[in-house]
N, C-alpha and C positions, 0 to 999 in steps of 0.2 A: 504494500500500500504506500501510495505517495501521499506526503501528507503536500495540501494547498499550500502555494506560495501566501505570505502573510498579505501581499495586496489582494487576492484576489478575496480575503477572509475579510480583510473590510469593505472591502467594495462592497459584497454583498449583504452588508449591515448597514450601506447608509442611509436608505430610507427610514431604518429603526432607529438609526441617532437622530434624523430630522425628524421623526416623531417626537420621540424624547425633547430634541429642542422647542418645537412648537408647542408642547405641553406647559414650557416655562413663558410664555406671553404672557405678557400684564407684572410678570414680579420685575422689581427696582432695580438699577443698576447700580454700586459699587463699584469703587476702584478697588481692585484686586481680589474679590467675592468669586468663587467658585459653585455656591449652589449649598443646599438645595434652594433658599430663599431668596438672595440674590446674586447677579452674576456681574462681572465685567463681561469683555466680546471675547477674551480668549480662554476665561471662565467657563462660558457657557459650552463653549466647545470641548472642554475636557469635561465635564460634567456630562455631557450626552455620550460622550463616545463613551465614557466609563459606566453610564447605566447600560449600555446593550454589551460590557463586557471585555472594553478594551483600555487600557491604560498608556495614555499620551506624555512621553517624556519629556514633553518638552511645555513651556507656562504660556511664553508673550505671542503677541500676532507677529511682531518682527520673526522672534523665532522661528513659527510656524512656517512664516513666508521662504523662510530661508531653508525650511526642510520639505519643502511642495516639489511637487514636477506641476509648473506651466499646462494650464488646460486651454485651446480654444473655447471661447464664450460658449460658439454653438454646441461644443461638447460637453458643455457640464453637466453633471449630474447630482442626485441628492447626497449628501455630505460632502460637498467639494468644499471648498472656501474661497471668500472674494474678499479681497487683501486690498484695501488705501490707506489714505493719508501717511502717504510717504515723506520721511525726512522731516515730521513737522512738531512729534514730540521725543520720536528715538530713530536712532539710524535705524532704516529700512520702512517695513510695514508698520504702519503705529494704530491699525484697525481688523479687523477680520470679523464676517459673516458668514454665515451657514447658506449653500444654496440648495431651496426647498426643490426649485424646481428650475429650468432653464428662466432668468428674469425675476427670481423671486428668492429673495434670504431671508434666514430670521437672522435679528441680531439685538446683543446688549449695547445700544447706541453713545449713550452719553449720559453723566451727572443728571438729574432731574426728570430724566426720560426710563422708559421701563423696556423689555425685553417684546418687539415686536419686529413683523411681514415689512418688508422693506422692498420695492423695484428695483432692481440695483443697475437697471438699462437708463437712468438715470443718471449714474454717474457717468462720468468719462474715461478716454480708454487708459488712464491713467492706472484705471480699477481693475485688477488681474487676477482671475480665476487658478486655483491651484490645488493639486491633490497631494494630501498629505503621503509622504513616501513611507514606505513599510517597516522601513528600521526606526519609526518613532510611535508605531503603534503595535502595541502585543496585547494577546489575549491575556486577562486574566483569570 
């Protein structure tokens, strides 16, 4: 028996972490809050991926961005991530959200704002889609 390559083990989990994440709308954003009550954006991300069972070693959206493989827009799919605001509070990515659907993320946005469905074809192509690589998610 071969065992699954680790990407193909979450790929097929990301509609389960986009559930998980969409179940957290409406709770408060926190800087640095992982869950269950409130989340930051890269919070919310290790918080879903670790209720359907995986544990992400890595914390920041820069980090993330830096551990993604580049997806075409039109390729994305549910648990990818859409990575901005570059260079504007930390070197690299300094945001990340969940993409529900091709044009659609959830995310923990800002101070004062709560964990909600975002257009993200809104943004510019500044805003780049990425799947997290396999060597920063395991099963647990």
């Amino acid at each position: 028996c071969t065992p699954k390559p680790p990407e193909a083990v979450a790929a097929g989990h990301g509609s389960a972490m986009v559930e998980v994440a969409n179940r957290q709308r409406g709770k408060s954003y926190i800087f640095g809050a992982v869950g269950p009550d409130h989340f930051d954006c890269s919070g919310l991300v290790i918080y879903s991926w670790g209720q359907v069972g995986y544990k992400v070693h890595i914390r920041t959206a820069a980090q993330m961005f830096r551990s993604s493989t580049p997806i075409p827009r039109k390729d994305a799919r549910p648990g990818d991530l859409v990575f901005g605001s570059f260079n504007q509070r930390v070197p690299g990515a300094g945001h990340v959200m969940i993409v529900v659907k091709p044009g659609l993320a959830v995310q923990a946005p800002r101070t004062g704002d709560v964990v909600k469905l975002t257009d993200y074809t809104k943004y510019d192509s500044t805003w780049v889609i990425g799947r997290l690589k396999p060597s920063v998610l395991t099963k647990s």
